[in-house]
Backbone as CSV, one residue per row, in Angstrom:
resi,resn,N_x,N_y,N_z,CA_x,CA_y,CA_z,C_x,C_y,C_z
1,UNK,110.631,49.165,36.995,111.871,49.609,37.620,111.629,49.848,39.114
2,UNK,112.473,48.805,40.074,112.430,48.967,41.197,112.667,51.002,41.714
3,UNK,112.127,51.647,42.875,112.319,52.380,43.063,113.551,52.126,44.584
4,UNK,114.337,52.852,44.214,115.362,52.835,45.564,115.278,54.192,46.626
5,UNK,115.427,53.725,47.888,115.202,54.423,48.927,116.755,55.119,48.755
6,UNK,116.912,56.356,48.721,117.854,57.353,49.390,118.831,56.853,49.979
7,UNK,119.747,56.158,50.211,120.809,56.222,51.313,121.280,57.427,52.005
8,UNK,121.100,57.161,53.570,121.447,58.441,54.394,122.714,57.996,54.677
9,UNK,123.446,59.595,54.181,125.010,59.729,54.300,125.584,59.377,55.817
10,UNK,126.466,58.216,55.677,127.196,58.222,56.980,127.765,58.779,57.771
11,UNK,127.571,58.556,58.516,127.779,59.456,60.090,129.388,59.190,60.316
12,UNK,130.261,60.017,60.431,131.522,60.124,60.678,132.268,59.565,62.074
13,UNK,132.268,58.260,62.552,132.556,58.148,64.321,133.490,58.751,64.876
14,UNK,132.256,59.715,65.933,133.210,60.128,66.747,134.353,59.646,67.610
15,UNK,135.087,59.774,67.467,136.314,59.532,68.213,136.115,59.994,69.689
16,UNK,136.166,58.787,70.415,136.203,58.673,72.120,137.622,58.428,72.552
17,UNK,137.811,58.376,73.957,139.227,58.434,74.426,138.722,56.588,75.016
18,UNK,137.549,56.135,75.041,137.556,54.537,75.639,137.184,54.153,73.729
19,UNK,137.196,54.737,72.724,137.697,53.410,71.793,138.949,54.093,70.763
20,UNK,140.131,53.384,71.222,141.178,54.334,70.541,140.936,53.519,68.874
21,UNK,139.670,52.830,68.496,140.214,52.492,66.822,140.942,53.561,65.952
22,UNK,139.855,54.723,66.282,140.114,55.896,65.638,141.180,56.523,65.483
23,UNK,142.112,56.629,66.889,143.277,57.030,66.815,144.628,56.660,65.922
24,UNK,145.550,57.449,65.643,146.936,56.903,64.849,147.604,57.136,66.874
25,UNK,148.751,56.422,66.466,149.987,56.061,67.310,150.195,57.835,67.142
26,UNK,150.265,58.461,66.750,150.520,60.587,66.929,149.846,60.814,68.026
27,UNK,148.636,60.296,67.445,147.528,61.073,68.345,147.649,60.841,69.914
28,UNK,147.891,59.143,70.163,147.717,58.520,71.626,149.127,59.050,72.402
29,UNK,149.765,59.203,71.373,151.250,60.034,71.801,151.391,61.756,72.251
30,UNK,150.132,62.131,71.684,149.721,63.671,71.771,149.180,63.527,73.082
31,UNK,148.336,62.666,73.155,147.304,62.765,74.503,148.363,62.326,75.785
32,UNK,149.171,61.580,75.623,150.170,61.102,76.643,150.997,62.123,77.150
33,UNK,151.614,63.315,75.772,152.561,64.266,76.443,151.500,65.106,77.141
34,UNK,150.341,65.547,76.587,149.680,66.481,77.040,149.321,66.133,78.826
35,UNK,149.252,65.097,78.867,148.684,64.614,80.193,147.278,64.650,80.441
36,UNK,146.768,64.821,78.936,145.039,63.944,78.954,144.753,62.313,79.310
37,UNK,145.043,61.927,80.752,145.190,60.514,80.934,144.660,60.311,82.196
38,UNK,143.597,59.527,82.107,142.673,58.628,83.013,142.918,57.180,83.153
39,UNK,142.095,57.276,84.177,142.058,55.288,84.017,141.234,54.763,82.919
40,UNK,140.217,55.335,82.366,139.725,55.222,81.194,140.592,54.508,79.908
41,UNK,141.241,55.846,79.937,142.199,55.998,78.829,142.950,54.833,79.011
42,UNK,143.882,54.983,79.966,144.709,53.785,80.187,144.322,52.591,79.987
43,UNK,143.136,52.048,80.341,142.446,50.866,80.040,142.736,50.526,78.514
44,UNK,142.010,51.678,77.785,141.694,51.551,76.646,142.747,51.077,75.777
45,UNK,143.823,52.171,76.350,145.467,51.939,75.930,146.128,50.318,76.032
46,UNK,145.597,49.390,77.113,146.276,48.342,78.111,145.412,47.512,76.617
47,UNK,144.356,47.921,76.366,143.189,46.518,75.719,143.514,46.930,73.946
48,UNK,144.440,47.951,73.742,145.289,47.972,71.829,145.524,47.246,71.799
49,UNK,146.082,46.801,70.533,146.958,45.346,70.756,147.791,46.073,69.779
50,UNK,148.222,47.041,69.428,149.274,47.826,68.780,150.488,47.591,70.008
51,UNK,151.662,47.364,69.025,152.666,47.309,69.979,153.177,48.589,70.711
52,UNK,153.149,49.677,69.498,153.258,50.923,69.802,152.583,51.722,70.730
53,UNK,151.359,51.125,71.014,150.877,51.764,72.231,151.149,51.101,73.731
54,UNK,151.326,49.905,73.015,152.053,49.400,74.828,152.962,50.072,75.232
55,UNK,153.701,50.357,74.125,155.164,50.759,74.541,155.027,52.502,75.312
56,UNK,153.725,52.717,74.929,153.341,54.063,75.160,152.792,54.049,76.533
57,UNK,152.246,52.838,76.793,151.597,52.849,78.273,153.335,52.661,79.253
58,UNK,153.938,51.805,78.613,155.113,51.521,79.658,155.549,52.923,79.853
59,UNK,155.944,53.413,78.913,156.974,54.737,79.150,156.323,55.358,80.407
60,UNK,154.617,55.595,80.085,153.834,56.551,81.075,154.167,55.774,82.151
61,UNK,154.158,54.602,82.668,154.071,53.957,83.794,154.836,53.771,84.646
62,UNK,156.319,53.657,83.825,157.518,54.381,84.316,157.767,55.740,84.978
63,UNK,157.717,56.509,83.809,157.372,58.164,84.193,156.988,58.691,85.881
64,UNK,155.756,57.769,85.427,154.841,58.056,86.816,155.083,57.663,88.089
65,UNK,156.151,56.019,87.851,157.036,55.761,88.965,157.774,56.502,89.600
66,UNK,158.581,57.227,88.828,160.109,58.158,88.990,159.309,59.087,89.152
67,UNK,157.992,59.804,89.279,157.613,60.638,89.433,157.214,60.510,91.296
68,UNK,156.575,59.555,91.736,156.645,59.454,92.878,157.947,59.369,93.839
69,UNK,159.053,58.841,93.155,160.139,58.268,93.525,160.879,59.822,93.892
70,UNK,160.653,60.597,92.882,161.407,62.247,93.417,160.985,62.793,93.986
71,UNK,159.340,62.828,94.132,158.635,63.779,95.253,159.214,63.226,96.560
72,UNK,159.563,61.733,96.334,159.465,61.127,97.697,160.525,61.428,98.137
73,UNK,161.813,61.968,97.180,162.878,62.518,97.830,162.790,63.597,98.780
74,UNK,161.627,64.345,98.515,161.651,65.790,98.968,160.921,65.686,100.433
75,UNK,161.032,64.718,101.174,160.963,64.240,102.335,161.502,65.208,103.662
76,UNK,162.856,64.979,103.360,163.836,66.126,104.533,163.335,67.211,104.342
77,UNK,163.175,67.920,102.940,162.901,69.644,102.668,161.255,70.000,103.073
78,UNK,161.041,68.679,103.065,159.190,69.299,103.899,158.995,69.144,105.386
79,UNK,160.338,67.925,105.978,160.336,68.142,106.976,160.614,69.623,107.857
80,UNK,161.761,69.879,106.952,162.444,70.908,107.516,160.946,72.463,107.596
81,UNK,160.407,72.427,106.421,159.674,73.343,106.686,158.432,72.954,107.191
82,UNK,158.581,72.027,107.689,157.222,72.052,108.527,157.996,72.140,110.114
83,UNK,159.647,72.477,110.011,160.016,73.214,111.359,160.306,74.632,111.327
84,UNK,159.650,75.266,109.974,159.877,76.794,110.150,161.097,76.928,109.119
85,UNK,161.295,76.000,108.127,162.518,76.790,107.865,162.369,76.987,106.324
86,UNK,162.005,78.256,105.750,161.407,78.062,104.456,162.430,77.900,103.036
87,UNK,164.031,77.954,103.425,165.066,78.172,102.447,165.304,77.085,102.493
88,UNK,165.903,75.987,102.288,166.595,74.679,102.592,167.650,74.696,101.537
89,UNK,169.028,74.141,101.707,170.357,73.875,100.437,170.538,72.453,100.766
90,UNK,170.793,71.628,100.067,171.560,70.408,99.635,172.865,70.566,99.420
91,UNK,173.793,69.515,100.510,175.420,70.157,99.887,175.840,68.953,99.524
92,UNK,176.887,68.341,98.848,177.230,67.400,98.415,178.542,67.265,97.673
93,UNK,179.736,66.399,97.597,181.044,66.510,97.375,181.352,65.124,95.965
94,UNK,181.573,65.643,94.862,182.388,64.500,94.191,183.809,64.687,94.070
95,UNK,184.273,63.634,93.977,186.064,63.423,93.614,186.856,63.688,94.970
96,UNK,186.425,62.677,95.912,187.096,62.489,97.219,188.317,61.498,97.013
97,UNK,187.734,60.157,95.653,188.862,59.028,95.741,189.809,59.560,94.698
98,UNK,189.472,60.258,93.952,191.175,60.221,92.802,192.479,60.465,93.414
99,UNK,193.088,59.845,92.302,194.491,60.343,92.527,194.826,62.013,92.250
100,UNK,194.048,62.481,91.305,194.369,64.137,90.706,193.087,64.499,90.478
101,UNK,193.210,65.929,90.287,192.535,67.156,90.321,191.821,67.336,91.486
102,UNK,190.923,68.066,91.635,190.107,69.197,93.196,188.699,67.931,93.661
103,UNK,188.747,68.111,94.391,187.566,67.771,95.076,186.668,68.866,94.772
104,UNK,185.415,68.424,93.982,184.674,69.452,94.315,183.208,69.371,94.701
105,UNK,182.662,70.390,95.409,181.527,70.363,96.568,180.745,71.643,95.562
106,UNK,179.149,71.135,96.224,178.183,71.731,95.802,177.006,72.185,96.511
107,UNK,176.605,73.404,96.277,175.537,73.536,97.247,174.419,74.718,96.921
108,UNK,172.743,73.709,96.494,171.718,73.922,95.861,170.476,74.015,96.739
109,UNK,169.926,74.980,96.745,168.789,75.656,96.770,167.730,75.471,95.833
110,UNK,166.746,74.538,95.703,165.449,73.785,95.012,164.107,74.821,95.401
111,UNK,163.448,75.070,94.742,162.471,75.665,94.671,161.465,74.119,94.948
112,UNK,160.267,74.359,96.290,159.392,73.289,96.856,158.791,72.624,95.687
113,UNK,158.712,71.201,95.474,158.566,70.070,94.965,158.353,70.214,93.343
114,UNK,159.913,70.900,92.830,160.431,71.109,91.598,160.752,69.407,91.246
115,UNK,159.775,69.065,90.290,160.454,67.625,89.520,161.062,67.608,88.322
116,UNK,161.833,66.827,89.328,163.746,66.820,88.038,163.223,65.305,87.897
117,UNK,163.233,64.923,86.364,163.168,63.333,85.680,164.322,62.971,85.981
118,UNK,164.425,61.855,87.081,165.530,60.678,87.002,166.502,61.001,88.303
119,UNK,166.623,62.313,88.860,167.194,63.021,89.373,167.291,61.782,90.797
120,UNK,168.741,61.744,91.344,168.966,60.588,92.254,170.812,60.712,92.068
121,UNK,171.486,60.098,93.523,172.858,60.210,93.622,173.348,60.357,92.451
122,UNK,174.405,60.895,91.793,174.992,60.807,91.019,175.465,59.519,90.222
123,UNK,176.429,59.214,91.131,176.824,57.973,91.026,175.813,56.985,90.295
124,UNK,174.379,57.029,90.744,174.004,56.075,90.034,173.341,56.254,88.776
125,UNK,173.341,57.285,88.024,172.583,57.922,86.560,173.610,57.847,85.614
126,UNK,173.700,57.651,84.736,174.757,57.832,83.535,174.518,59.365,83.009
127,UNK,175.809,59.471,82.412,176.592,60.687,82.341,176.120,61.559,81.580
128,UNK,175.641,60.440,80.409,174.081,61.901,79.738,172.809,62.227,80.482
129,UNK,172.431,61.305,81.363,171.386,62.178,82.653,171.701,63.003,83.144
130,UNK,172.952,62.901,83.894,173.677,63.975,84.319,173.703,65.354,84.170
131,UNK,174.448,65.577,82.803,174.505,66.381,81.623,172.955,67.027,81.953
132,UNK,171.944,65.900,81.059,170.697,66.778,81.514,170.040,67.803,82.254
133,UNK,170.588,66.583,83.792,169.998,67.119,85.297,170.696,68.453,85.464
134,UNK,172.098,68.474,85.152,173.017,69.530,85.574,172.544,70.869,84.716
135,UNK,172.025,70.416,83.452,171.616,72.256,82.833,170.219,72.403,83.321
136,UNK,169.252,71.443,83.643,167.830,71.831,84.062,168.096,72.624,85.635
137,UNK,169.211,71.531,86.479,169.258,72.625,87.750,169.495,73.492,88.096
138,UNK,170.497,74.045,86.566,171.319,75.324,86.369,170.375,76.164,86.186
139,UNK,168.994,76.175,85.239,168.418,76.806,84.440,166.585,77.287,85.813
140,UNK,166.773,76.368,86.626,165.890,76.356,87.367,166.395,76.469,88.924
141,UNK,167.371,76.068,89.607,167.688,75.975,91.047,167.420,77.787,91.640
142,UNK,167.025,78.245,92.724,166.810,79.130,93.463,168.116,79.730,93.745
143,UNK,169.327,78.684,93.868,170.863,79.467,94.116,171.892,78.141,94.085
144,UNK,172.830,78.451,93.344,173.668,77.376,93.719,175.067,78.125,94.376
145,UNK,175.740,77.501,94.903,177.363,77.615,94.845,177.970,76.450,94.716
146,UNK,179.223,76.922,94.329,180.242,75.769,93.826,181.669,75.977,94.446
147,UNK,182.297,75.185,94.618,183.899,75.103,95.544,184.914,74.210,94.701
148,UNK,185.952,74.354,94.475,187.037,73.362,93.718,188.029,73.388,94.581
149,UNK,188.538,72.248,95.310,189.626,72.814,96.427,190.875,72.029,95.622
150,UNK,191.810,72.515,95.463,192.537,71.979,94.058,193.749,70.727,94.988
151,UNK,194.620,70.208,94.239,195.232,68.981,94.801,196.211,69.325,95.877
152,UNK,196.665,70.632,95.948,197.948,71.087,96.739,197.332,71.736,97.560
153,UNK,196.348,71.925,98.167,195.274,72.220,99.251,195.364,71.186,99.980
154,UNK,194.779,69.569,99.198,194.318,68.682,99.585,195.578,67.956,100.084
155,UNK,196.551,68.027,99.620,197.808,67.701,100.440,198.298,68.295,101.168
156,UNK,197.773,69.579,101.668,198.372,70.417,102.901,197.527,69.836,104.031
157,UNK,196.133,69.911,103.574,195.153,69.742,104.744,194.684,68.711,105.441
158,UNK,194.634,67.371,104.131,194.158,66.733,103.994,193.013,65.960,103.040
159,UNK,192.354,65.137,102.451,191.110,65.326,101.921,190.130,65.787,102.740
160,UNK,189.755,64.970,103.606,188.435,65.441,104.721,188.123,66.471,105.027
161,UNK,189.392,67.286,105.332,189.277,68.789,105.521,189.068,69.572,104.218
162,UNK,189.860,69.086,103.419,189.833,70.017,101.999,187.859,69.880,101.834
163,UNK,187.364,68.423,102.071,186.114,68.458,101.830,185.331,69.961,102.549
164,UNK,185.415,69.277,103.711,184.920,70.576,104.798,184.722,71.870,104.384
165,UNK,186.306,72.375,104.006,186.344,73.948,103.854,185.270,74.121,102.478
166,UNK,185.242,73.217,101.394,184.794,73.259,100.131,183.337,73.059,100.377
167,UNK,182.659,72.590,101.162,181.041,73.006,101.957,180.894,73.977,102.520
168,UNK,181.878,74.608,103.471,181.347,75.935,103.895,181.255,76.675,102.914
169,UNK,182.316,76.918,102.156,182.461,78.162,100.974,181.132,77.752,99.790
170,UNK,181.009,76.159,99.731,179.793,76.549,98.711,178.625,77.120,99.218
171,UNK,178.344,76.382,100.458,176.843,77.252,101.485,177.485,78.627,101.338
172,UNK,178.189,79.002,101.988,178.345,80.762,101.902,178.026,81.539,100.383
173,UNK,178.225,80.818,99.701,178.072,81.744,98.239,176.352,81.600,97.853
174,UNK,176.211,80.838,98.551,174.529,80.714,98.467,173.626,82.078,98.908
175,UNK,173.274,82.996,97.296,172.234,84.178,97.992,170.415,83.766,97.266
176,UNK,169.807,83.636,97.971,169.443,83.869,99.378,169.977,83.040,100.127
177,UNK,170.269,82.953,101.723,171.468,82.761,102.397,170.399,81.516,102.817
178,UNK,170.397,80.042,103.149,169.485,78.807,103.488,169.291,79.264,104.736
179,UNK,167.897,78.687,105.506,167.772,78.556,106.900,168.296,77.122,107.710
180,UNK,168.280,76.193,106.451,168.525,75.042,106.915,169.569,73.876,105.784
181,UNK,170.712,73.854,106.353,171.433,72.773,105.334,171.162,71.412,105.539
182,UNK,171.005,70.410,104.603,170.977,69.326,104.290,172.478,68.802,103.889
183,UNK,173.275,67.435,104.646,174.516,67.577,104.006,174.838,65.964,103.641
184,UNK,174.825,65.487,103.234,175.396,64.419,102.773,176.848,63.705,103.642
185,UNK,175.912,62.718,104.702,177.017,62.086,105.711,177.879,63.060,106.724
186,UNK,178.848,64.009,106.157,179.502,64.869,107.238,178.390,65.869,107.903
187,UNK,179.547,66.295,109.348,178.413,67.558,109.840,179.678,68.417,109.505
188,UNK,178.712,69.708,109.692,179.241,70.459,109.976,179.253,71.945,110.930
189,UNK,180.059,71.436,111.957,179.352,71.798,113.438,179.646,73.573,113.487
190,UNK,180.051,74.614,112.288,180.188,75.845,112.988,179.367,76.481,111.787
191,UNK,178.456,75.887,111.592,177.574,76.682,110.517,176.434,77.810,111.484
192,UNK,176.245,78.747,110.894,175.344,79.989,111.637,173.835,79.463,111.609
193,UNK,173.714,78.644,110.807,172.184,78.322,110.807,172.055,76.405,111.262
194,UNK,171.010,76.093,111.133,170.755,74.734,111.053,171.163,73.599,109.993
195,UNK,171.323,72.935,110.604,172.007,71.648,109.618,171.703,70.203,110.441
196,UNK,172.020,69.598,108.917,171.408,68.002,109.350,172.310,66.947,108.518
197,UNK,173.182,66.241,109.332,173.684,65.136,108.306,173.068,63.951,108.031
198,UNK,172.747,63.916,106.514,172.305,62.542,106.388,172.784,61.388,105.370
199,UNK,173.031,60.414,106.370,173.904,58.831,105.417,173.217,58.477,104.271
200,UNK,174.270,58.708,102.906,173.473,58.070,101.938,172.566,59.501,101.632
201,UNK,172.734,60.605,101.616,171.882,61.561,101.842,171.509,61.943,99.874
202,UNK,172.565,61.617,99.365,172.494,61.974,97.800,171.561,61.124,97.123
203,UNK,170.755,60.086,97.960,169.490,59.108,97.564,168.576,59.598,98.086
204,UNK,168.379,59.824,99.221,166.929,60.297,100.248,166.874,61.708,99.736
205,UNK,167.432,62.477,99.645,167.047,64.111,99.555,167.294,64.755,98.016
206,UNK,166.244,64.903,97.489,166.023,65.830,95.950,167.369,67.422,96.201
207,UNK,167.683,68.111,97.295,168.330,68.870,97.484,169.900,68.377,97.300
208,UNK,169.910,67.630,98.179,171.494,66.971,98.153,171.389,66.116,97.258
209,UNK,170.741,65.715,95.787,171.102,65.202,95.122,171.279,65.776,93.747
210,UNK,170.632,67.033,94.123,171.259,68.008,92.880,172.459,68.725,93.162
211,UNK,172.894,68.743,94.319,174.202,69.216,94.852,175.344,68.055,94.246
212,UNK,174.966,66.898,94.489,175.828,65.918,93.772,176.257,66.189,92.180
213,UNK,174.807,66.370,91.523,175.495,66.217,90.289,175.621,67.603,89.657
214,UNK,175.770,68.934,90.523,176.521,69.979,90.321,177.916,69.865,90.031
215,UNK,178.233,69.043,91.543,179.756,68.500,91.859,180.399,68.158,90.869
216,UNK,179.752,66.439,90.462,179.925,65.746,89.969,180.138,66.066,88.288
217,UNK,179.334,66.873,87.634,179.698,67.523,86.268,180.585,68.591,86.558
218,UNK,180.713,69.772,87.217,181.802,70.560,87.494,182.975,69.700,87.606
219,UNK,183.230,68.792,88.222,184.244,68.323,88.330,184.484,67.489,86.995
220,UNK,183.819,66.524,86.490,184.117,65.711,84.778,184.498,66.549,83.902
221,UNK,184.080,68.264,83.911,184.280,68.893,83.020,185.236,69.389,83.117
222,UNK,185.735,69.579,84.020,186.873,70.401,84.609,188.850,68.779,84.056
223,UNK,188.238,67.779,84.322,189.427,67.146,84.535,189.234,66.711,82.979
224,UNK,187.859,66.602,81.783,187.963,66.790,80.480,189.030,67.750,79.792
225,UNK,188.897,68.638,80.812,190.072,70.309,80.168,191.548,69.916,80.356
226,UNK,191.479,69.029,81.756,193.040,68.653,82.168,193.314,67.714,81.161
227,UNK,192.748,67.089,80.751,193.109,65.669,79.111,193.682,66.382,78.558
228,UNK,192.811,67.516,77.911,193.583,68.342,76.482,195.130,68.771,77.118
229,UNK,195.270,69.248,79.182,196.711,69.968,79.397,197.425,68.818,79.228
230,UNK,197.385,67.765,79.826,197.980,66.327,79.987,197.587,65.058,79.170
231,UNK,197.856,65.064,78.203,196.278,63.984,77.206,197.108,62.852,77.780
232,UNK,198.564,62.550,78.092,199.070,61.452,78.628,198.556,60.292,79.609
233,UNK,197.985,61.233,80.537,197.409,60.399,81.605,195.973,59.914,81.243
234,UNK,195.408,60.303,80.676,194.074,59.727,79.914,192.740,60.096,81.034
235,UNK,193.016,61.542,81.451,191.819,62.134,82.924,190.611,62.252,82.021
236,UNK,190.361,62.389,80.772,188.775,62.143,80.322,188.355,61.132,80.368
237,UNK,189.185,59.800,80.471,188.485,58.273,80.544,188.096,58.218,82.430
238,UNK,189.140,58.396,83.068,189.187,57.755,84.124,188.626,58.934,85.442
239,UNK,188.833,60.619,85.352,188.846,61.344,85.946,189.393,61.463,86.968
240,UNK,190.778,60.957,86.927,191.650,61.250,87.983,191.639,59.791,88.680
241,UNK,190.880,58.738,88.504,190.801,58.089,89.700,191.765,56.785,89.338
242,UNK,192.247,55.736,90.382,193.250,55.224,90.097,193.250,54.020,88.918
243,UNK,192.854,54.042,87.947,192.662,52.375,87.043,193.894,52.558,86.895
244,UNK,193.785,51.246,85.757,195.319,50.404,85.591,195.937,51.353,84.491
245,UNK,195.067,51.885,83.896,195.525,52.970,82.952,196.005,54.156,83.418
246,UNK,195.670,54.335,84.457,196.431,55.577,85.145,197.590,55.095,85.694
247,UNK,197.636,54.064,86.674,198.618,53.549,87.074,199.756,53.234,86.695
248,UNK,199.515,52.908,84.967,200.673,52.557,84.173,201.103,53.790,83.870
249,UNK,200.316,55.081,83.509,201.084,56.432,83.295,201.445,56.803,84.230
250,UNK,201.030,56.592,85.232,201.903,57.472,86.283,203.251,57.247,86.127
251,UNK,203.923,55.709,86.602,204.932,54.782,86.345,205.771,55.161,85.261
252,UNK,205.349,55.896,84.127,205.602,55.856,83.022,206.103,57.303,82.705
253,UNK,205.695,58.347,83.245,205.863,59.566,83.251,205.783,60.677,84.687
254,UNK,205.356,59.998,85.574,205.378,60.366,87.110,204.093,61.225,87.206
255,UNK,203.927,61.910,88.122,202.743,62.946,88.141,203.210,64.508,87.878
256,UNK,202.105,64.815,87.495,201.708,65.957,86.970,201.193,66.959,87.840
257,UNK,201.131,68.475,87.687,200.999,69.364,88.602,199.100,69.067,89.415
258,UNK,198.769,68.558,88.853,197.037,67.933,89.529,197.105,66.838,90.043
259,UNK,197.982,66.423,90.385,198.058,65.244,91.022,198.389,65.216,92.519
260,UNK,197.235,64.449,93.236,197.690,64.553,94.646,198.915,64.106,95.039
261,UNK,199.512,64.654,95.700,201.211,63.868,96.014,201.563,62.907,97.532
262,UNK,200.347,63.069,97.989,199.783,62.924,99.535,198.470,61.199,99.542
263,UNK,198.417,60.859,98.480,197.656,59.884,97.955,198.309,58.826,97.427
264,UNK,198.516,57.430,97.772,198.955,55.901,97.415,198.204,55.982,95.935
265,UNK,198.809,55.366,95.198,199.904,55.039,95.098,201.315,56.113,93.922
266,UNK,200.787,57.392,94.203,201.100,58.825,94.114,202.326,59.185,94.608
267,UNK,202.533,58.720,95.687,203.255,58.964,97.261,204.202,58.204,96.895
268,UNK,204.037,57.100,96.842,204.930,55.818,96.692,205.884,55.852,95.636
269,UNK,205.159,56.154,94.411,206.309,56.120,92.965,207.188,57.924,93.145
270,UNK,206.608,58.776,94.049,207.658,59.896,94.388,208.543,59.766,95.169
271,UNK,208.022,59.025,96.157,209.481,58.567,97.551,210.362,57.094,97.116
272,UNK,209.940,56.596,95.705,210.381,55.340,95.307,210.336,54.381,96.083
């Protein structure tokens, strides 16, 4: 009878971050939120051939884009304090073109190089980013104020002006009070402190672009409420602004107490 040698019990492989065999798709997903990630790793990640982990490298790679892409917003607010000015606000106005409800203006105070995911003009994020951006800035911003200058303002004054007054009053409600405003295209020449207009400003500046989509959801939510007063005119699809669907209600039933009366083609079906 042959005698047999012992087999020595196998050694368990350790699990390295350069050979993911070991790993499940949880795990490489654990290490990704955690932000255990090298070039190592990444390599290792790039050379899976699991689909699921590609898809895991894209997301990060993305991420990390939009992650440069917002710091890089915060451009003006480091300028500004590298001129002494340690408060900075972002002001910013949605609902200048509708036919009905308020223009309303916004104006945010960011705590230094706070990253908001995705965060950029309004206009260009869809409406559940928005949503997002708008409770994270709520839940985190240093100070906001908010202004609604309603439609029978805006036909006394004007829009432009109605804009105007609806920036000062949001900067003023701002405590701690800014050293320096950031404003989106207009100036505004009788402010007590410093200010800076800049074109396109709700793209270049992380400040004035959370001021946007303050605006910009204060105001959707606000003309959502006017649907339920008026469900006729259909202000949760369109928010006041002129489509063919508004156009045909107007025609159809005239305007309503939110409706600018001072605005084409508003003006026109009242003076016939």
């Amino acid at each position: 009878m042959k005698y047999r040698l012992p087999q020595r019990p196998r050694k368990r492989r350790k699990k390295t971050l350069n050979d993911l065999a070991n790993y499940t798709i949880k795990d490489i997903e654990g290490l990704f939120a955690a932000g255990k990630v090298d070039g190592a790793f990444l390599e290792a990640c790039r050379a899976d051939s699991r689909k699921a982990v590609a898809r895991l490298v894209r997301r990060y790679e993305r991420e990390q884009q939009d992650r440069v892409r917002v710091m890089t917003m915060y451009g003006y607010e480091h300028q500004a304090m590298a001129e002494g000015y340690e408060v900075v606000a972002g002001v910013d106005e949605a609902g200048r073109g509708p036919l009905a409800g308020p223009v309303s203006v916004a104006a945010v105070i960011l705590p230094h190089d706070l990253y908001l995911p995705k965060i950029n003009d309004s206009k260009k994020i869809s409406a559940k980013v928005r949503e997002e951006l708008f409770d994270e800035i709520q839940a985190k911003a240093v100070a906001i104020g908010t202004a609604l200058i309603d439609a029978q303002t805006i036909d006394r004054v004007n829009i432009y002006q109605a804009t105007i007054n609806g920036m000062y009053e949001s900067i003023f409600m701002l405590k701690p009070e800014p050293q320096k405003v950031l404003i989106d295209a207009v100036k505004l020449d009788n402010l007590p402190m410093a200010s800076e207009s800049i074109i396109k400003g709700d793209a270049k500046s992380a400040s004035i672009a959370a001021a946007s989509i303050i605006a910009k959801v204060t105001r959707d939510r606000l003309m959502d409420m006017y649907d339920k007063q008026y469900p006729e005119y259909g202000f949760a699809q369109h928010k006041g602004y002129g489509t063919a669907q508004h156009i045909e209600a107007l025609k159809k039933y005239g305007p309503c107490p939110i409706h600018r009366l001072s605005f084409e083609p508003v003006r026109s079906l009242v003076n016939g």
